[in-house]
KOLDRENLO-458346 format. One line per field, with one value per atom (N, C-alpha, C): residue number from 1; residue in three letters; atom name; x, y, z. Coordinates in steps of 0.2 Angstrom, whole numbers. Atoms other than C-alpha are relative to their C-alpha. Example, Ala and Ser with C-alpha at 12.3 -4.5 7.8 and 13.67 -1.06 7.14 Angstrom:
2
nr = 1, 1, 1, 2, 2, 2
rest = ala, ala, ala, ser, ser, ser
atom = N, CA, C, N, CA, C
c1 = 4, 62, 4, -4, 68, -4
c2 = -6, -22, 6, -6, -5, 5
c3 = 0, 39, 0, -1, 36, 3
***
This chain:
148
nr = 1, 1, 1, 2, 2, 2, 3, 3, 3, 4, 4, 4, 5, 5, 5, 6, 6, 6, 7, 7, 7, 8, 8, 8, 9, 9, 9, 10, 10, 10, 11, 11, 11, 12, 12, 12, 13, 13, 13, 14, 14, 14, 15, 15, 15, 16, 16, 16, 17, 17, 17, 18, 18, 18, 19, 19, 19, 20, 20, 20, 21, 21, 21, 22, 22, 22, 23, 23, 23, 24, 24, 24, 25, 25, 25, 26, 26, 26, 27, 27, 27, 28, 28, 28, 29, 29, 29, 30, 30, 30, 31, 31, 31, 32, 32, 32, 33, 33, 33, 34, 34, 34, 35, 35, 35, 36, 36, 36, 37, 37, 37, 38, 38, 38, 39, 39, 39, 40, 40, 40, 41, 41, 41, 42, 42, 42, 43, 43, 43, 44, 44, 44, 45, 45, 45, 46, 46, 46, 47, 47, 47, 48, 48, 48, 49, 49, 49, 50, 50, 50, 51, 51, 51, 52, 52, 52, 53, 53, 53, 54, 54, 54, 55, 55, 55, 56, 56, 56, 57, 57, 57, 58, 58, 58, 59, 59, 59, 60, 60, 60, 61, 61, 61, 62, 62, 62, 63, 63, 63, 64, 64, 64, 65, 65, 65, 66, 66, 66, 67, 67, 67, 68, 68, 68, 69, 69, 69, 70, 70, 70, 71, 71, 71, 72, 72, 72, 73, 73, 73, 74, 74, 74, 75, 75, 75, 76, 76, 76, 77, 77, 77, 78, 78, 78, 79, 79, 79, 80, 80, 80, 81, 81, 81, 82, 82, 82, 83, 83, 83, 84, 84, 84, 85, 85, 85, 86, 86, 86, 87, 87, 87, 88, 88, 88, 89, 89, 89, 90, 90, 90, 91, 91, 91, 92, 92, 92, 93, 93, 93, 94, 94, 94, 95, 95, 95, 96, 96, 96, 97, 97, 97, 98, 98, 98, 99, 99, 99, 100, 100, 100, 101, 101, 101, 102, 102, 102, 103, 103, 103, 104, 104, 104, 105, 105, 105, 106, 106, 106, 107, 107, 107, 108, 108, 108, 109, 109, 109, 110, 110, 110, 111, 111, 111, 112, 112, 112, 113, 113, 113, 114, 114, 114, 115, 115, 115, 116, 116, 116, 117, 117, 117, 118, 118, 118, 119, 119, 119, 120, 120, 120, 121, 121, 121, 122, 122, 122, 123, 123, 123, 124, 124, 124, 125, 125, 125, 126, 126, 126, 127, 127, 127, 128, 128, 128, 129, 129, 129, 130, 130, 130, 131, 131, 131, 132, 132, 132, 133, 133, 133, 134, 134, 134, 135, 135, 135, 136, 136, 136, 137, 137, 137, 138, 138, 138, 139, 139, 139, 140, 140, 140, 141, 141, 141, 142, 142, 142, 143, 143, 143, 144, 144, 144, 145, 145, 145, 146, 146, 146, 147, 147, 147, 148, 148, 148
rest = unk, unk, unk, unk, unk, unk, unk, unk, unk, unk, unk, unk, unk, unk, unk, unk, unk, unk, unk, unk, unk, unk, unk, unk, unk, unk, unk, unk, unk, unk, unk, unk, unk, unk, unk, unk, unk, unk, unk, unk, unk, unk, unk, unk, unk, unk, unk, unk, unk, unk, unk, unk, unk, unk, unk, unk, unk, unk, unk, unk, unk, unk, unk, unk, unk, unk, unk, unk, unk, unk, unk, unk, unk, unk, unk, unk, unk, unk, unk, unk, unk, unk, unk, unk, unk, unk, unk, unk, unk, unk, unk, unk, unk, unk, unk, unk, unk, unk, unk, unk, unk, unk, unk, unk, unk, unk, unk, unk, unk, unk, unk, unk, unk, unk, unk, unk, unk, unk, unk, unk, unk, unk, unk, unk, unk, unk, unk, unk, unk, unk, unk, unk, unk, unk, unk, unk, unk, unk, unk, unk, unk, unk, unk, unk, unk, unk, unk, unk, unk, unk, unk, unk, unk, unk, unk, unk, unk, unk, unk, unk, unk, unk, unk, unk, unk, unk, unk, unk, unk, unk, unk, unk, unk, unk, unk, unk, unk, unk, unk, unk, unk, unk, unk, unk, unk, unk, unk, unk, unk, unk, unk, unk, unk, unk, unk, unk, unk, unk, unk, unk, unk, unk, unk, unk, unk, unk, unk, unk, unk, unk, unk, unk, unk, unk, unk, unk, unk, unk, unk, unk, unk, unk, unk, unk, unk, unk, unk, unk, unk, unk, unk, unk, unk, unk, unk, unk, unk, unk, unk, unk, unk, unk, unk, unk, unk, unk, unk, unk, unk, unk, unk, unk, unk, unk, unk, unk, unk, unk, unk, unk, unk, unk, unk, unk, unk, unk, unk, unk, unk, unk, unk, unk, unk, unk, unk, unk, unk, unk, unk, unk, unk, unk, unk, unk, unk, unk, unk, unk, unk, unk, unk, unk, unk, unk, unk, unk, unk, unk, unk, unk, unk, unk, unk, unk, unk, unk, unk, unk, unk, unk, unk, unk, unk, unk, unk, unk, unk, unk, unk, unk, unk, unk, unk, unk, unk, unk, unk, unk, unk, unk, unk, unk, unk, unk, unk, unk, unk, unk, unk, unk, unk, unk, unk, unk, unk, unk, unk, unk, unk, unk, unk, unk, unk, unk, unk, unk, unk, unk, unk, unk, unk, unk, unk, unk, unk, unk, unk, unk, unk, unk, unk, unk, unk, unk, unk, unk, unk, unk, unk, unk, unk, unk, unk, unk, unk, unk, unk, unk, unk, unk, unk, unk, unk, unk, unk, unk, unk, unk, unk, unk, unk, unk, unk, unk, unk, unk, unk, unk, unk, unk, unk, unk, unk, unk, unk, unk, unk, unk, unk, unk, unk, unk, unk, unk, unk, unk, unk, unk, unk, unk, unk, unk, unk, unk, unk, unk, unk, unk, unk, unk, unk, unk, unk, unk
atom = N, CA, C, N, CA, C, N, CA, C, N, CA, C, N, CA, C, N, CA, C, N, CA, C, N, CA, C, N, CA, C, N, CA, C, N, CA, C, N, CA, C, N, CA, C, N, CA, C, N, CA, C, N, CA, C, N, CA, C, N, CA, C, N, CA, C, N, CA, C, N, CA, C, N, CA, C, N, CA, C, N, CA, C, N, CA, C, N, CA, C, N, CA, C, N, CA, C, N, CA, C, N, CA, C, N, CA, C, N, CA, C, N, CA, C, N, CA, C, N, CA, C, N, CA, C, N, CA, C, N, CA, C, N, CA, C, N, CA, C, N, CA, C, N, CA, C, N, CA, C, N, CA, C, N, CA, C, N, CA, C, N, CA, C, N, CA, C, N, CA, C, N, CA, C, N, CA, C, N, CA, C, N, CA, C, N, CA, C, N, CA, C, N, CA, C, N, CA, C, N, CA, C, N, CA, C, N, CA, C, N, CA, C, N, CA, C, N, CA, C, N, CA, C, N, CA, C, N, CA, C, N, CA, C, N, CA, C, N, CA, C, N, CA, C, N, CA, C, N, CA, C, N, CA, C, N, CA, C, N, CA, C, N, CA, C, N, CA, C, N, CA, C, N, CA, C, N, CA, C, N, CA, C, N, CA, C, N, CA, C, N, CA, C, N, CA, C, N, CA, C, N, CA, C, N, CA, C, N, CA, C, N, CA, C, N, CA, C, N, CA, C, N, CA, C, N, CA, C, N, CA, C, N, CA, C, N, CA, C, N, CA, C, N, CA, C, N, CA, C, N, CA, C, N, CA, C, N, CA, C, N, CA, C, N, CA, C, N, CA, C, N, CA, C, N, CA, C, N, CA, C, N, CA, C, N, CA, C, N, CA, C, N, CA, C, N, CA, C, N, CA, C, N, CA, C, N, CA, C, N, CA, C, N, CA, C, N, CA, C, N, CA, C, N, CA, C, N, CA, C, N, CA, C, N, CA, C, N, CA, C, N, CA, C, N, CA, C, N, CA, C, N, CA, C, N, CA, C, N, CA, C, N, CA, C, N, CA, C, N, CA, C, N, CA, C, N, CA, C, N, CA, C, N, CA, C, N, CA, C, N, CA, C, N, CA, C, N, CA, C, N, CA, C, N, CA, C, N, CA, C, N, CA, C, N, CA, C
c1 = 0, 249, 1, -3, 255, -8, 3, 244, -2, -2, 247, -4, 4, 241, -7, 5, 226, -6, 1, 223, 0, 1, 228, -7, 4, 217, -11, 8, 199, 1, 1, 204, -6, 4, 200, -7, 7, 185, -6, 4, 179, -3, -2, 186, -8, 2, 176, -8, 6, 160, -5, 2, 160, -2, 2, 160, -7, 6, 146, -5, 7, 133, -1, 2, 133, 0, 1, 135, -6, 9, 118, -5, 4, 110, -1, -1, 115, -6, 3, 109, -8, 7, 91, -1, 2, 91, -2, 4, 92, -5, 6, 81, -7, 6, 68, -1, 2, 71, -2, 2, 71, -7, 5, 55, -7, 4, 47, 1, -2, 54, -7, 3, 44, -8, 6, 28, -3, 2, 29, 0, -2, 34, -6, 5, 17, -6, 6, -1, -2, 2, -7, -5, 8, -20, -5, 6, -37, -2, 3, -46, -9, 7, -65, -5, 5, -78, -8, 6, -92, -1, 2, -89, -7, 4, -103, 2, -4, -100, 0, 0, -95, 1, -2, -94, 0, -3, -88, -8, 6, -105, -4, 4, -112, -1, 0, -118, 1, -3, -111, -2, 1, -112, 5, -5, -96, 2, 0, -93, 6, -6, -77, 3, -3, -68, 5, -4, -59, 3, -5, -46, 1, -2, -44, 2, -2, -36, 0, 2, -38, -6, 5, -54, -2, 2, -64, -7, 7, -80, 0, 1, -87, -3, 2, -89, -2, 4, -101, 2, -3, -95, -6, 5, -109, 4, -2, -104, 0, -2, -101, 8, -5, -87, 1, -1, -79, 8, -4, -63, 2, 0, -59, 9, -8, -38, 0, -4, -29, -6, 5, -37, 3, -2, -35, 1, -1, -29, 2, -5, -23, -6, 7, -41, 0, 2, -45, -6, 5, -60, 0, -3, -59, -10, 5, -77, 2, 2, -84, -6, 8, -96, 1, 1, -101, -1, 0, -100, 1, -1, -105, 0, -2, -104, 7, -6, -86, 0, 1, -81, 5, -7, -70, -2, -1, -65, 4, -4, -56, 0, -5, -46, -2, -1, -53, 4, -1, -44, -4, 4, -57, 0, -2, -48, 2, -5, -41, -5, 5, -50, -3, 3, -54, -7, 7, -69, -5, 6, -83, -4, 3, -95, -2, 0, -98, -11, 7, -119, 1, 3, -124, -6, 8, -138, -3, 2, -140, 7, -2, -133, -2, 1, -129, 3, -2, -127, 4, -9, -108, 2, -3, -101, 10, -7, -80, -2, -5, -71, 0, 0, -64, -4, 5, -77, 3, -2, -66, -2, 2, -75, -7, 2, -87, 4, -5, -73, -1, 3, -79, -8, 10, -98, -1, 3, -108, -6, 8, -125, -3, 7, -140, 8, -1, -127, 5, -6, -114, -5, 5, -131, 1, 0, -130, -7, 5, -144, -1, 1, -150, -3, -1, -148, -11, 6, -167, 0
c2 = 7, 185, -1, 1, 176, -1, 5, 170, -7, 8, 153, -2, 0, 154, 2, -2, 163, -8, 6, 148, -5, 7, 134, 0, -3, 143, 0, -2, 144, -9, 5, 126, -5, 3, 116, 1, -1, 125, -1, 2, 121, -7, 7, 103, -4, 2, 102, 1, -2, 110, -4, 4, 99, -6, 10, 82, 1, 1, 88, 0, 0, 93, -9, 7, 74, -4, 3, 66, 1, -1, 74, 0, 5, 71, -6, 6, 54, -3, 3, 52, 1, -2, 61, -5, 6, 49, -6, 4, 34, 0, 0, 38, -1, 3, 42, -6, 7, 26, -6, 2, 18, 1, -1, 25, -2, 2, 21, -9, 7, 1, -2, 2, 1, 2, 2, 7, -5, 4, -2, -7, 6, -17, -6, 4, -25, 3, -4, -21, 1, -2, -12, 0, -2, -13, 3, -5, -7, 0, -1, -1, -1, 4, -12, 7, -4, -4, -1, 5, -15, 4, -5, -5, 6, -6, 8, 7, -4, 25, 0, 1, 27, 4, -7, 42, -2, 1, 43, -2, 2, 38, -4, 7, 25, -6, 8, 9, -3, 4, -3, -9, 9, -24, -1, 2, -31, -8, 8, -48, -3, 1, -53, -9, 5, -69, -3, 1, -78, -9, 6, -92, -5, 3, -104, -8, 8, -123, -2, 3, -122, -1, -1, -121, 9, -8, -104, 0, -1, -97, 8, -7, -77, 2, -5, -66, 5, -7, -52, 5, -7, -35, 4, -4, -26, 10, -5, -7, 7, -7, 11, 4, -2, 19, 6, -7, 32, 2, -6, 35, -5, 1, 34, 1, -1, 32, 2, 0, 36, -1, 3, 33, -5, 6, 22, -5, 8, 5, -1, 2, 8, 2, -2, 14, -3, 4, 9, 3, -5, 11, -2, 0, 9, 0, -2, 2, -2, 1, 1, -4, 3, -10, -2, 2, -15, -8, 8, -34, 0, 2, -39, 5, -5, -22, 1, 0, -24, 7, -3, -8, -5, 1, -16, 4, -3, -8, -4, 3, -17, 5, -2, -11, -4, 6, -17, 7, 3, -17, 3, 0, -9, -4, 4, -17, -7, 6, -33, -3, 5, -48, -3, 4, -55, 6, -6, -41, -3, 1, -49, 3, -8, -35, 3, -6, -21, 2, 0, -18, 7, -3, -1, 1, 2, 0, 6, -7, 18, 7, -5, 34, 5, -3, 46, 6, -7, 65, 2, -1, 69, 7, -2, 81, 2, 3, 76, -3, 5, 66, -6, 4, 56, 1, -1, 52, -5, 1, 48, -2, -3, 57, -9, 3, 42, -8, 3, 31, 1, -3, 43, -4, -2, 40, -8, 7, 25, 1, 1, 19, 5, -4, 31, 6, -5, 45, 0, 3, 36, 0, 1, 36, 7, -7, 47, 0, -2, 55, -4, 6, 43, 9, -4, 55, -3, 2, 55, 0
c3 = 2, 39, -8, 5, 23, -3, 3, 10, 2, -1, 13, 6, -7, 33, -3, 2, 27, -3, 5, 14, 7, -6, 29, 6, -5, 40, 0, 1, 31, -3, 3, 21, 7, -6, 41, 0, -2, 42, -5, 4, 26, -3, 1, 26, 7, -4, 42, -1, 3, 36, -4, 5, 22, 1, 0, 31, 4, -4, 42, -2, 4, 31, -4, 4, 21, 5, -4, 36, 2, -3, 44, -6, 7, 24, 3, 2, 25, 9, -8, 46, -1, 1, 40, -4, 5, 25, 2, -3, 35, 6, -4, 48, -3, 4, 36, -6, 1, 29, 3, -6, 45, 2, -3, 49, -5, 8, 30, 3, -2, 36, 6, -4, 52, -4, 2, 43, -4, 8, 28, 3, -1, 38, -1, 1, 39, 2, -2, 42, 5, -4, 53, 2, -3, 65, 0, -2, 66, 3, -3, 76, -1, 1, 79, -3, 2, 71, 3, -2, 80, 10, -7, 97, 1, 0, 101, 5, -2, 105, 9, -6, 124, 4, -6, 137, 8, -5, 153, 3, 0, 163, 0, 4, 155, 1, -2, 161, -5, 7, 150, 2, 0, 149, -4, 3, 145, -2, 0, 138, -1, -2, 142, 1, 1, 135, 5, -5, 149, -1, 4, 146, 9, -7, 162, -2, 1, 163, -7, 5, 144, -1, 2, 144, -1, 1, 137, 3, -2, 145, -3, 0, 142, 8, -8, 157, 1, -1, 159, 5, -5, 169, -3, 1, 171, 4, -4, 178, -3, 3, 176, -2, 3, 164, 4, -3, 175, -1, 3, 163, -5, 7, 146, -2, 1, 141, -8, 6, 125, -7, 4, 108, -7, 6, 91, 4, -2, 96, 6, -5, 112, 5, -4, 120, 5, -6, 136, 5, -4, 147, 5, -8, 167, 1, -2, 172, 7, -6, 191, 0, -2, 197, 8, -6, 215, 0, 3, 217, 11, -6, 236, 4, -3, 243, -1, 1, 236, -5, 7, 223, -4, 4, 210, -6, 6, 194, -5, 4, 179, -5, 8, 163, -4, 8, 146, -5, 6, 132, -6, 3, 120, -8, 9, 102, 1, -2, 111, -2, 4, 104, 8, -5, 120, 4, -2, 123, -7, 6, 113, -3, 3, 113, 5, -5, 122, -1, 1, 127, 3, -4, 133, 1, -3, 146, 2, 3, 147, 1, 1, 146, 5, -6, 162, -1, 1, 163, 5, -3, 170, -2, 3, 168, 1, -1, 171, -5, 5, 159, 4, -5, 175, 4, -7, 188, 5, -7, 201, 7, -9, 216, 0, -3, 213, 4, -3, 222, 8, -7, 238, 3, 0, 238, 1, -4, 244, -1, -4, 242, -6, 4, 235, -5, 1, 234, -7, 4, 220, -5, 5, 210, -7, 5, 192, -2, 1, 183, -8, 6, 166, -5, 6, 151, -3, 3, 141, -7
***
């Protein structure tokens, strides 16, 4: 081979080298500008500080803000916490209570402004995270043991 081919032959690979690397600078640059934009954008959420601590088990008293025809009232959920989601501002805890021989469960919110305050009534010895199996049980047998 010539000179010349030699030269034609490494220039492509160099020309081609060349555009890649600033290209992917420039894509990492805006990203991490992009990503400086969405923090800085505005402030951030916090997470209440007026909540008390919470474990799975736990009989709780919920005072839940309830919006109907425009008018507001509070609504107390009394129950037992049997799982705990996610944390920082996205928390959520999943109580049960009996209502009629009915079981219902609801999803609060633990940062959402419509949660007034959070009472616990006591502390139960579990040992799960999720307490699911009490979904099975009925009556005396769904009962937990009260922490001292």
């Amino acid at each position: 081979m010539t000179e010349e081919k030699k030269k034609s032959k490494e220039r492509p690979a160099e020309k081609s080298t060349a555009k890649k690397q600033p290209v992917a600078a420039e894509d990492k640059q805006a990203r991490e500008a992009a990503a400086g934009d969405k923090q800085g954008s505005g402030p951030l959420p916090e997470v209440r500080g007026d909540i008390p601590a919470i474990r799975p088990g736990d009989e709780l008293k919920v005072f839940y803000r309830v919006i109907e025809a425009g008018k507001e009232r509070i609504q107390t959920y009394e129950g037992t916490v049997i799982a705990i989601k996610n944390s920082g501002i996205s928390k959520t805890i999943t109580v049960r209570k009996n209502s009629f021989g009915i079981a219902v469960e609801r999803i609060f919110p633990l940062n959402s402004k419509l949660v007034q305050k959070i009472e616990v009534k006591k502390h139960t010895k579990v040992r799960r995270a999720k307490l699911f199996y009490l979904r099975k049980l009925k009556g005396k047998a769904s009962r937990l043991k009260e922490l001292r």
